[in-house]
C-alpha positions, 0 to 999 in steps of 0.5 A: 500500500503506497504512502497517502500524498499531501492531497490525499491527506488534506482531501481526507481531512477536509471531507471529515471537517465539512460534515462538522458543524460550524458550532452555533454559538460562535456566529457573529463572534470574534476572537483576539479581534478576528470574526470567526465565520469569516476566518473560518470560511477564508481558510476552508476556502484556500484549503479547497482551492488548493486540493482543487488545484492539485496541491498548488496555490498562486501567491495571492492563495499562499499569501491569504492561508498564510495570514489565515494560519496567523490569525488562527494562531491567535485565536486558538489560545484564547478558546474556551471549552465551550467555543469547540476548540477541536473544531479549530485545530482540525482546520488549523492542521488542514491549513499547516498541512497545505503551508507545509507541502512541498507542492504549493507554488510562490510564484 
């Protein structure tokens, strides 16, 4: 049985996130100064168009993942058990996932 690529990983873990509610309580909530539809919608966002892309993003997609993972990294401490904080280190792993890979292209 062969490794499972980047893609396969991340394309995996992505279909195991959208079955995941967005937790109810968060809508209309910020956290360290970040709205949390939106930064979780902006990071599913690159997530997807990467897997789309074959594991490739264009600098602008590298560019708005990378201050996705930012704003995450600030937000993450600052959880509480009630704000679901396992539904945000899923999407944070997807993200490190498609920063880390080999395929992502700066151009």
């Amino acid at each position: 049985m062969s490794e499972e690529t980047a893609v396969e990983a991340v394309s995996r873990l992505y279909q195991e996130f959208m079955k995941l509610p967005f937790p109810p309580r968060l809508a209309g909530v910020d956290r360290a100064g970040f709205d949390l539809v939106m930064l979780d919608s902006d990071t599913a966002s690159w997530v997807f168009i990467w897997i789309k892309n074959g594991g490739e993003l264009e600098a602008q997609g590298r560019s708005g993942l990378l201050r996705c993972i930012a704003r995450l990294d600030q937000v993450i401490p600052v959880l509480s058990e009630a704000d679901d904080p396992e539904y945000w280190h899923h999407l944070h792993e997807m993200a490190r996932l498609v920063a880390d890979s080999p395929h992502v292209v700066t151009k």
